[in-house]
C-alpha positions in Angstrom: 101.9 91.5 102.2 104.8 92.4 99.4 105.2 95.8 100.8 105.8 94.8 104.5 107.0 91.4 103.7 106.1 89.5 106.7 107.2 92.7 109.1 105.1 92.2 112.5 105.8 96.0 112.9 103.8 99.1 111.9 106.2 100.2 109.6 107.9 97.4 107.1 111.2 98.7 108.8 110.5 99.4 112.5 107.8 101.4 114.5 109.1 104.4 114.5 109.6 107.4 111.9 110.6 110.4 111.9 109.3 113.5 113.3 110.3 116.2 111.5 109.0 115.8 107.8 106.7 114.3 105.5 108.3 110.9 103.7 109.3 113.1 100.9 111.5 115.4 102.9 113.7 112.4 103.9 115.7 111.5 100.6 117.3 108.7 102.4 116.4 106.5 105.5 114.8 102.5 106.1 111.6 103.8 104.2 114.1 104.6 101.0 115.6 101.4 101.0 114.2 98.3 99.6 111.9 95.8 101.9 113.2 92.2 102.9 112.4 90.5 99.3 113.8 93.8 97.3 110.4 95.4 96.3 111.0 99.2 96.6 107.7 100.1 97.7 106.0 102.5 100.1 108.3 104.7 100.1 106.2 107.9 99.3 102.4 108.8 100.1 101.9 110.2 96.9 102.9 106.8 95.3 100.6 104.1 96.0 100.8 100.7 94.6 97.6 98.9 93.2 96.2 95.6 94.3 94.0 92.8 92.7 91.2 94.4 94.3 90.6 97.6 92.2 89.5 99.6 95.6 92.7 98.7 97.5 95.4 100.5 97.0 98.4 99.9 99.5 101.7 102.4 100.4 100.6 105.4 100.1 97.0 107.7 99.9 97.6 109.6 96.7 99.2 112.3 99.6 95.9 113.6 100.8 97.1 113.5 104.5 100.2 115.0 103.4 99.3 117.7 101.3 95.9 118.1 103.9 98.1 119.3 106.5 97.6 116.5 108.5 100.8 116.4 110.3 104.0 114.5 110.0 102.9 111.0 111.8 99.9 110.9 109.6 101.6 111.5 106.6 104.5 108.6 107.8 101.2 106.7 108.5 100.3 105.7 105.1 103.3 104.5 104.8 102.7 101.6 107.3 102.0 98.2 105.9 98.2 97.7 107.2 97.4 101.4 106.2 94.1 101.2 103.5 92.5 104.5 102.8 88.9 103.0 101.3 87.9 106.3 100.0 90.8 107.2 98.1 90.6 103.6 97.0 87.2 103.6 95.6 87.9 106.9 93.8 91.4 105.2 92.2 88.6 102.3 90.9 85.7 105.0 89.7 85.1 106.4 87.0 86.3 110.0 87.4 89.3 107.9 89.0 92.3 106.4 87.3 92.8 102.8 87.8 92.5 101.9 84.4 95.8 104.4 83.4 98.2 103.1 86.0 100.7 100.5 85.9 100.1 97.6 88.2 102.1 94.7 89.6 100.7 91.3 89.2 100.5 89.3 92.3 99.4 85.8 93.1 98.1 84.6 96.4 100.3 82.3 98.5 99.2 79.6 100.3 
């Protein structure tokens, strides 16, 4: 929700992206700028943010489809404001993951 803030899109600025390059290729564009309530956030795959819920992680899959050679729409894909990866998520929250050595954002529920 505070990546995409309230976006109905696929993408918290549009549906479309790029075609020719991974996020990281593109040093400027809508997913470089900040969202509607000025969080700059998924913005890169390899940059994820953390949630409440340890096994969640949002904006970005720690770049496995980027650096598996998954193409460019995949790796724009984790990008998109629905986009949950569980696995990587549960490995962030286990043991031989590291959840406990990132910083993390506090949010609060609204309504």
């Amino acid at each position: 929700m505070a990546c995409g803030a309230g976006a109905t899109t696929l993408f918290r600025w549009g549906d479309d992206c790029p075609g020719d390059g991974y996020p990281y290729d593109h040093r400027t564009g809508p997913h470089r700028q900040e969202n509607l309530w000025g969080l700059a956030i998924g913005q890169d795959p390899y940059r994820h943010e953390a949630t409440t819920e340890r096994t969640v992680v949002c904006g970005g899959d720690g770049g496995g489809a980027t650096c598996g050679g998954s193409g460019f729409f995949l790796g724009w894909l984790t990008l998109a404001t629905a986009y949950r990866d569980e696995d990587f998520g549960r490995w962030v929250a286990s043991d031989d993951g590291y959840a406990d050595e990132i910083l993390t954002r506090p949010v609060i529920e609204l309504g």
